[in-house]
C-alpha positions in Angstrom: 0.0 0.0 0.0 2.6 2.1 0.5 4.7 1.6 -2.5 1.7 2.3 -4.3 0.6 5.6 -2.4 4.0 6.6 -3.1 4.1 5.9 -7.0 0.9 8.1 -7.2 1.9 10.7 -5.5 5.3 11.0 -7.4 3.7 10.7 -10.3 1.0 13.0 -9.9 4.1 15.6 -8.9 5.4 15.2 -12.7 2.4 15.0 -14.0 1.6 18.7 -12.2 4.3 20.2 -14.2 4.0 18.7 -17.2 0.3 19.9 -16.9 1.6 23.5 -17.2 3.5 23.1 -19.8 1.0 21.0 -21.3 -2.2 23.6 -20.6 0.4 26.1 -22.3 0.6 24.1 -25.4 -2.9 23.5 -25.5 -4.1 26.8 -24.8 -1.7 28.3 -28.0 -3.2 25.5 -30.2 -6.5 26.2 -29.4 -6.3 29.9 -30.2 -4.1 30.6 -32.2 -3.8 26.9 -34.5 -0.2 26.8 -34.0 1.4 23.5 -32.6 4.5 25.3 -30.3 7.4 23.0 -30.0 9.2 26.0 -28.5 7.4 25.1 -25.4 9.9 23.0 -23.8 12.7 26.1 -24.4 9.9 27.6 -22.3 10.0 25.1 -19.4 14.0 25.4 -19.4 13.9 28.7 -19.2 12.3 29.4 -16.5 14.4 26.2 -14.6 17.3 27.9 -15.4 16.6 31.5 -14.1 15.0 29.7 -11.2 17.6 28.3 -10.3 19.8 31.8 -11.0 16.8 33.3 -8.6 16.9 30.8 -5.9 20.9 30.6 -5.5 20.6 34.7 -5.0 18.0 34.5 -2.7 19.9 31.8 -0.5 23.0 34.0 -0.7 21.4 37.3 0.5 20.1 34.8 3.6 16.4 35.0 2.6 14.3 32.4 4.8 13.1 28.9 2.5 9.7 30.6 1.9 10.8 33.6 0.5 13.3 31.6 -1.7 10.3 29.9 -2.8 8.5 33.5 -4.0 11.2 34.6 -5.6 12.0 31.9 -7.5 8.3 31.7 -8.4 8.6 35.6 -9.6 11.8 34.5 -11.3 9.4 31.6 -13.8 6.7 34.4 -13.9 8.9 36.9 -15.2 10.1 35.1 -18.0 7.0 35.8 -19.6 7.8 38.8 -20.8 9.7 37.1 -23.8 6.2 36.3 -25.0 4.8 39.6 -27.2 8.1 39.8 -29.1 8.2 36.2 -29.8 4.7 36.5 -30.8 5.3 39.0 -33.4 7.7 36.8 -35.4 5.1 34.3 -35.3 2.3 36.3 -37.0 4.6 36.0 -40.2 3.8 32.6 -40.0 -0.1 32.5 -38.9 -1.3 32.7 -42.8 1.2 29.7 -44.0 1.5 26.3 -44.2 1.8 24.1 -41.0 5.3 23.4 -41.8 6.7 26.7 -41.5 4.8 27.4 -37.4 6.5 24.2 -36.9 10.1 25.0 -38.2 9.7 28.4 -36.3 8.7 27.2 -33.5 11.2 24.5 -33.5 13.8 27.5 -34.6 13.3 28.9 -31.0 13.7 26.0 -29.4 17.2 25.3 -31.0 17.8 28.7 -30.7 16.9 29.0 -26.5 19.5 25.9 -26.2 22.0 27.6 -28.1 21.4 30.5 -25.3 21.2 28.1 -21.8 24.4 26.8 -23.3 26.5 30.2 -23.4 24.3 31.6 -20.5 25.0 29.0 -18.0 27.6 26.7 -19.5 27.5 22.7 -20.4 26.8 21.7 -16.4 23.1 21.1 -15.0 22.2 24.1 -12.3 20.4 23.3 -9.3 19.3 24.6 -6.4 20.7 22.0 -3.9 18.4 20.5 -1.6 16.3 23.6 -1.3 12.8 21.4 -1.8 14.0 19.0 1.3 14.3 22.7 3.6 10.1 22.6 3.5 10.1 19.2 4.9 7.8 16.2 5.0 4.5 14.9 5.5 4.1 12.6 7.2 0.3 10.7 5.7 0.4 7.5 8.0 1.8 4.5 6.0 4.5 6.3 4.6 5.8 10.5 4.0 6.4 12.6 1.3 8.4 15.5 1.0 6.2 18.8 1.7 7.4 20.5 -1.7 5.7 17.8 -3.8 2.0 18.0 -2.6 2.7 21.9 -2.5 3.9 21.5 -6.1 0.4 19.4 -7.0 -2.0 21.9 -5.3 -0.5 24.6 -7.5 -1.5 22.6 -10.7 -4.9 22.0 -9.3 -5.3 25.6 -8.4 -4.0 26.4 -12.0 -6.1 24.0 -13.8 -9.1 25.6 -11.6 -8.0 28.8 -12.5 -7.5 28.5 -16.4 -11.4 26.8 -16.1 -12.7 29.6 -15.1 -11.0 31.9 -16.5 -12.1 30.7 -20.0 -15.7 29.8 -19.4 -16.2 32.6 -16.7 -15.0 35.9 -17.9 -15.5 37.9 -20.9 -12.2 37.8 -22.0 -12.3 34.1 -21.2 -15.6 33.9 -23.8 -13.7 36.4 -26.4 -11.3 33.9 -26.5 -13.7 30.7 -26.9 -14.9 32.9 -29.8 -11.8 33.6 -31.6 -10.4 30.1 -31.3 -14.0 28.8 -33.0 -14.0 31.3 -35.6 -11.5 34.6 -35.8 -13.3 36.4 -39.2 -16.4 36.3 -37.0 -15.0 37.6 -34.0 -13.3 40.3 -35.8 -16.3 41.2 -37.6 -17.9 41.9 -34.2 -14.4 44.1 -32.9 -13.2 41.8 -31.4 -9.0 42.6 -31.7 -7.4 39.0 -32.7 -3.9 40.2 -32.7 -4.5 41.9 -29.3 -6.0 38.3 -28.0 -3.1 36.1 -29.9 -0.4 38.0 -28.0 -1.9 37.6 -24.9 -3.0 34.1 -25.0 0.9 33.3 -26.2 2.3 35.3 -23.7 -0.4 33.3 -20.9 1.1 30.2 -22.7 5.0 31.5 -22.3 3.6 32.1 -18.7 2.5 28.4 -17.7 6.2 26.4 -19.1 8.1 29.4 -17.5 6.2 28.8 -14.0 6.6 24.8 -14.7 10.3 24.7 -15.1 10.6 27.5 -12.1 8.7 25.3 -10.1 10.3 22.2 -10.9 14.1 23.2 -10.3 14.0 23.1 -6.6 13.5 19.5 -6.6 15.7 19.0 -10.1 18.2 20.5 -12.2 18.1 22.5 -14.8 19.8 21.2 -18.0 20.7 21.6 -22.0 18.6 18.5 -23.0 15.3 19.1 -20.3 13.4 21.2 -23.2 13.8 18.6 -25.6 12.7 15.8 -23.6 10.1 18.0 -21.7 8.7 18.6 -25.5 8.1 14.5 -26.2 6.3 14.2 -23.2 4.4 17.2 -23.8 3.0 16.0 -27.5 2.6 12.2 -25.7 0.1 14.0 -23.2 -1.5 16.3 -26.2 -2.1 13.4 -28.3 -3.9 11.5 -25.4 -6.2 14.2 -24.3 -7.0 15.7 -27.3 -5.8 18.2 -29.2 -6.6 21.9 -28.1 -8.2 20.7 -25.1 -7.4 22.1 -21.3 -9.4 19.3 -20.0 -7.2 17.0 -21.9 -4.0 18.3 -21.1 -5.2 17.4 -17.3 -6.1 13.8 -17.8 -3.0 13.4 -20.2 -0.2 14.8 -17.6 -1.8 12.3 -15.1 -2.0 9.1 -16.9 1.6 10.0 -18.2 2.8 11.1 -14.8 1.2 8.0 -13.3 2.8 5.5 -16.1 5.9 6.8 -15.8 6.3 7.0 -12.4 5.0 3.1 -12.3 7.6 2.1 -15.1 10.6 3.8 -13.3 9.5 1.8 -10.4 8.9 -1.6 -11.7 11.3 -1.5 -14.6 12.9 1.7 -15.6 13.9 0.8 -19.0 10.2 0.6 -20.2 9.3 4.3 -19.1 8.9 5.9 -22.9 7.9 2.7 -23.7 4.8 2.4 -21.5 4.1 6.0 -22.4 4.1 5.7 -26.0 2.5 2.1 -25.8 -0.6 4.5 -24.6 -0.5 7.0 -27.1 -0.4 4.2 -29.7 -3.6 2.8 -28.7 -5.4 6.1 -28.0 -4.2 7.2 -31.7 -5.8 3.7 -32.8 -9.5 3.6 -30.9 -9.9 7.4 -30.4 -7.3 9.5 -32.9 -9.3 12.6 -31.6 -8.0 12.3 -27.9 -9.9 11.4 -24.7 -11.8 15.2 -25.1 -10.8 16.1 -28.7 -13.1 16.8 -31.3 -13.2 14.6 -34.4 -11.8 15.9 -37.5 -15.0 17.3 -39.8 
């Protein structure tokens, strides 16, 4: 029982950052029809000025909390990247699929090229910085208190991005443009204006991820890369263009891989991919995409 509360809970603690990164994704695709393999660069970036944030903080003697803030603002303020990186997209809005993808993946390469001469060849880190908020302690077994505060943030994201969309007016402007932008326009609605900030939203929630993720990890030249495979495995299982989906996708990855590092580590893009194969097969929409028309 134990061993099994602990798989879960490790896995959902992956599966709560690859959600943002994940919701990111989704929530560019949705809006703006562009598949943004630039999103692990994203994630990287904000693990590696976390980890810049959070080795400051600990040298000016800032208490673990604080360290915890600031390396939050650190992920947060990455965002800013987003408008100019969204202008050099809307060349590429009106063309083929192949060119947002060779853009996209242009950044990517391009963001590597930068950790590389920003931070050099070795993995930062932030020491054992997530071990300083301690454990819980849940009866058959304890986890470390970072992880379930790590989880609730997802949740409270995922909460937040719900209502956000389906509450608000701006949240319902944006349901319109993504379901048809000459109508929306034809009504004032300003797409450019909403594509900038919905990217920048996007930029936001991989920034936040990675910023998130570094106390307990290291930030590294190949984490975007890989962070991207896992990122399409969990789009293509809950459906393209769907928040909803990028939820149930970053859990039944998280949980999979978190059971095959267990129980046999070599078979953890295995089991992950073995899933996307047969979602692809019985549903090619996703668990909450829409079928092709």
């Amino acid at each position: 029982m134990a061993a099994f509360a602990e798989i879960v809970l490790g896995g959902l603690f992956h599966a709560a950052v690859l959600f943002l990164v994940a919701a990111g994704l989704q929530l560019v695709f949705g809006v703006q029809k562009i598949v943004n393999l630039a999103c692990g660069a994203f994630y990287a970036l904000g693990a590696y000025v976390g980890a810049s944030a959070a080795k400051w903080a600990i040298g000016v003697g800032l208490p673990t909390p604080l360290v915890l803030v600031v390396v939050l603002l650190a992920g947060l303020a990455c965002a800013v990247i987003g408008p100019p990186l969204e202008r050099v997209l809307r060349t590429v809005y009106d063309r083929d699929e192949s060119f947002q993808l060779l853009l996209t993946f242009a950044f990517l390469l391009m963001f590597q090229d930068l950790f590389r001469i920003g931070w050099g060849a070795n993995p930062q880190t932030t020491g054992s910085l997530f071990l300083s908020f301690g454990t819980l302690d849940l009866g058959l077994f304890k986890t470390p208190a970072y992880n379930v505060f790590v989880i609730a943030v997802a949740i409270t994201v995922a909460a937040g991005l719900g209502w956000f969309l389906q509450r608000t007016n701006f949240g319902r402007l944006l349901r319109a443009t993504a379901e048809n932008r000459a109508m929306a326009e034809a009504v004032g609605v300003n797409a450019r204006a909403m594509f900038s900030v919905v990217f920048t939203l996007g930029v936001a929630l991989g920034t936040v991820g990675g910023a998130l993720v570094v106390p307990a990890s290291a930030a590294s030249l190949d984490m975007a890369a890989e962070l991207v495979v896992e990122a399409f495995a969990v789009v293509v299982i809950g459906g393209l263009g769907s928040i909803s989906g990028a939820l149930a996708g970053a859990v039944i990855v998280g949980l999979v891989r978190a059971a095959a590092i267990v129980f046999y580590a070599e078979a953890e893009l295995l089991a992950i991919y073995a899933i996307v194969i047969a979602v692809l097969i019985l549903r090619p929409a996703g668990l909450f995409g829409k079928e092709a028309v």
